[in-house]
Residue, then its C-alpha position, 0 to 999 in steps of 0.5 A: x210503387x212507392x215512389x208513384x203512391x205520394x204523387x198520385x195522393x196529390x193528384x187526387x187531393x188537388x183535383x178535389x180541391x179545384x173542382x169546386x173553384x169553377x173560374x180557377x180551374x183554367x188558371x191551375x189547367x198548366x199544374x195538372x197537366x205538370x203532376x200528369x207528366x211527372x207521374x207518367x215519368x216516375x211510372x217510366x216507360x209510358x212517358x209521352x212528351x206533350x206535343x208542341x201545340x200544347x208547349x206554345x211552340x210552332x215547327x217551320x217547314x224544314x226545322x228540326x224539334x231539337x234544333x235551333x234557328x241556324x246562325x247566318x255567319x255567310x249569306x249571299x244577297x241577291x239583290x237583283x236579278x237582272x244582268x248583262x248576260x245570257x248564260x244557259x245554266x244560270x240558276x238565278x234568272x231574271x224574273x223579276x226587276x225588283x231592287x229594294x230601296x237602299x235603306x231598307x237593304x241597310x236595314x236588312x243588313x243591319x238585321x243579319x248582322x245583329x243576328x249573327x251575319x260576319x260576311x255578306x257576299x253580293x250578287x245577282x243577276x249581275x250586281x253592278x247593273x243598277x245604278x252603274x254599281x253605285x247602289x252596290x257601292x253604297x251597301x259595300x260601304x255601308x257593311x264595311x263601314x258601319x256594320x263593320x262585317x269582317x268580310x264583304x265580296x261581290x260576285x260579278x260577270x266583270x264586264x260592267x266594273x270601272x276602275x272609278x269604282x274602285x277608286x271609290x269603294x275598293x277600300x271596303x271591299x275584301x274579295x272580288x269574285x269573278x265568273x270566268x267558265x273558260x280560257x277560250x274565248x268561243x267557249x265563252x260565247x257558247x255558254x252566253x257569256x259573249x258580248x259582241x266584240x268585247x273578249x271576257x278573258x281579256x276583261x278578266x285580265x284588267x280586273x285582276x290588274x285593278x284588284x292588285x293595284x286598289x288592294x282588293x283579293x281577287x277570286x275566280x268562279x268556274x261553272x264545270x259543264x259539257x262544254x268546258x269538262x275537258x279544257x285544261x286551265x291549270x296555266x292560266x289560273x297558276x298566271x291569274x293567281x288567285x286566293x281561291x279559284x272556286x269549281x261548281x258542278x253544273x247544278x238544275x234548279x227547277x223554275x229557274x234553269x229547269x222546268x215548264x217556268x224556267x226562263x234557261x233550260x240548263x239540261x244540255x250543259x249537265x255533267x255527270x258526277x264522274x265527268x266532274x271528278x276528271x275535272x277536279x283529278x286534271x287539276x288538283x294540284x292547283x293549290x288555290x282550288x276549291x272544289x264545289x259538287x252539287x251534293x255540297x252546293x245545293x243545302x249548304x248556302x244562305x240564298x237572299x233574294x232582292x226581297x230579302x227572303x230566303x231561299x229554300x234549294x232543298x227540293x230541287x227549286x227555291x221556295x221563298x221564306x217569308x222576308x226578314x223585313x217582315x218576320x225577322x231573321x230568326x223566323x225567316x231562317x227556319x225555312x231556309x233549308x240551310x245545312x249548316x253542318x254542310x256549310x262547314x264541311x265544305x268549308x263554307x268558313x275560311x280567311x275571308x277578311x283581306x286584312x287577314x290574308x296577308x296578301x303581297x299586293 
């Protein structure tokens, strides 16, 4: 009680004081509401903190009261949606033709790098479709040379790469990723990677041969589904040897591989949670082997599209933030969805500069 009896005196005695003063009132409105709030603290137990409206502050779908805007360290740009082939579980379809012009990508870059960003990773679609990957070249360089980013990758079905782009972007380049879901040529064919006369296992076999001879670290991405869970591919990686040979679960996204508006229906290459895990089990002694369930996929990556917003999963589709060359990347992220502690738990941060990998090329 004692401690209250001052605070309330001066409540009193200023609003007294203000009454008479009309046009001061509104100026000293944030005072009163202060006085209120300390004797409600020095009171205990009744405290109410003020909503945020009254603290000038806004919530965006999918941020936490007391948690900062994540920090982009990975995103992955997807910066077309157009490609080569016709997998049926891509969860990234073609539905539009959109690619920024290539200074407002660098601009985006530039923004992501301020704001934190130390490795971009472009992918589509198919990333080396425009521009007979001479756009890809360009940002590839752009983030290497100027931006100075730690680690750039590309993902790519390999079908459009030439060794002349490697002979002009290799050097900016740390890590090559491609999609490879099966050793068996047929199986290929079934999943929609198959193109005519073309064999994607013996492609796969030339990119790994220019990535050692142009200094670039290689990388595998599988997608695990009904058609290839029971195919054994320990010998074949052990042959290909490379720095991380990445497994997905086979994952639906409404509105792109799922549902009235997808332009895939993914449902028949689904696996269950169990039929992965065997996946996993027949390979695990794989040293290069990473993992990745649909519980770690889903909320644990930083998903640009070709406007450059980001992509919200956690709902089972991709609801678009607004574009970071509109609100900035501190606004965009708040709708992203990301989990960052997910990102690191699955360890979404790893040597990922090929100047650190300390590879025997």
């Amino acid at each position: 009680m004692w401690t209250l009896a001052p605070v309330a005196f001066a409540l009193k005695a200023l609003g007294a004081f203000v009454q008479p003063l009309g046009s001061l009132c509104s100026g000293l409105g944030p005072l009163l509401l202060w006085l209120r709030a300390a004797l409600r603290r020095a009171g205990g137990g009744g405290a109410r903190p003020l909503p945020r409206r009254e603290r000038g502050e806004t919530r965006g779908r999918g941020e936490a009261d007391s948690e900062p805007p994540a920090t982009p360290t990975s995103v992955n740009y997807h910066f077309t949606r157009q490609c080569n082939y016709k997998c049926g579980f891509c969860f990234h379809t073609a539905k539009t033709s959109f690619v920024l012009p290539l200074e407002e990508a660098k601009r985006g870059l530039l923004l992501l790098k301020e704001a934190g960003m130390e490795k971009i990773n472009f992918s589509g679609g198919e990333p080396f479709i425009h521009d007979r990957g001479e756009y890809l070249g360009k940002l590839v360089r752009f983030c290497k040379e100027e931006l100075q980013l730690p680690s750039v990758s590309i993902v790519s079905n390999g079908s459009l790469i030439r060794e002349r782009w490697f002979r002009n972007y290799g050097e900016y380049l740390d890590i090559l990723a491609i999609s490879c879901d099966s050793f068996d040529e047929q199986v290929n064919v079934l999943i929609g990677r198959g193109q005519g006369k073309k064999n994607h296992v013996e492609n796969l076999q030339k990119l790994r041969t220019w990535c050692r001879d142009y200094r670039v670290a290689f990388k595998i991405n599988s997608v695990i589904n009904r058609f290839n869970v029971d195919e054994d591919m320990r010998e074949q990686i052990r042959e290909l040897n490379p720095v991380r040979w990445k497994v997905f679960q086979c994952l639906l996204i409404e509105g792109e591989n799922s549902g009235e508006d997808a332009l895939r229906e993914a449902e028949r290459f689904v696996i269950s949670d169990e039929q992965f895990e065997g996946f996993l089990e027949r390979h695990k002694d794989v040293p290069c082997l990473v993992p990745e369930s649909n519980q770690k996929m889903r909320d644990s990556y930083l998903i640009l599209d070709e406007y450059m917003r980001f992509l919200n999963c956690r709902n089972g589709r991709k609801d678009p933030s607004k574009s970071i060359l509109d609100v900035g990347v501190e606004e965009a992220i708040k709708f992203s969805g990301f989990d960052e502690k997910m990102f690191l738990k699955r360890g979404g941060k790893y040597v990922w500069s090929k100047a650190d990998l300390k590879l025997d090329w």
